[in-house]
C-alpha positions in Angstrom: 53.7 -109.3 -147.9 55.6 -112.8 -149.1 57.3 -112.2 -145.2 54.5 -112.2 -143.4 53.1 -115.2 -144.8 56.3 -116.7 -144.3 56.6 -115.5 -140.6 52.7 -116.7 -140.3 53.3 -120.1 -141.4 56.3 -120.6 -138.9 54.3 -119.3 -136.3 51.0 -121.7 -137.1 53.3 -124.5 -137.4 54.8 -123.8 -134.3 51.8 -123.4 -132.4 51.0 -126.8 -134.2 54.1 -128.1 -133.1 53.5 -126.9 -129.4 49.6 -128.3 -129.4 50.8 -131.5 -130.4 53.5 -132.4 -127.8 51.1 -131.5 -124.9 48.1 -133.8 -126.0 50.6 -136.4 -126.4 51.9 -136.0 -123.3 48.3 -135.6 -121.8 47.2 -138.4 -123.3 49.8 -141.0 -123.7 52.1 -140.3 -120.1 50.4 -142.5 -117.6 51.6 -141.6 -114.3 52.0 -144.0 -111.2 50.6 -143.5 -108.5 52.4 -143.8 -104.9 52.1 -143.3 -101.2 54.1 -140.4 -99.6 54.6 -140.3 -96.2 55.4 -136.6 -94.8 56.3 -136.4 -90.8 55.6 -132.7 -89.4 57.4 -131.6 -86.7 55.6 -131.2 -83.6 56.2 -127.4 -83.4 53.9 -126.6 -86.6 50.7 -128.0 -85.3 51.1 -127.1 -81.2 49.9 -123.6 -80.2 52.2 -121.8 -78.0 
């Protein structure tokens, strides 16, 4: 049983690990916002 406590604790802390790095990267990353220009060729919008 000591083993799967063991393997249950990595796993939790894991988890914890994984939880934390998203909502700081949620929360913290500010991302800038641009203009994009995108030119379509003509053949993609004309109806043969």
């Amino acid at each position: 049983m000591p083993s799967l406590f063991r393997f249950l604790t990595i796993v939790a802390v894991l988890g914890g690990l994984v939880y934390g790095v998203l909502f700081a990267l949620a929360h913290l990353v500010n991302p800038v916002p641009r203009e994009i220009t995108v030119t379509i060729p003509p053949d993609k919008y004309l109806k043969r």
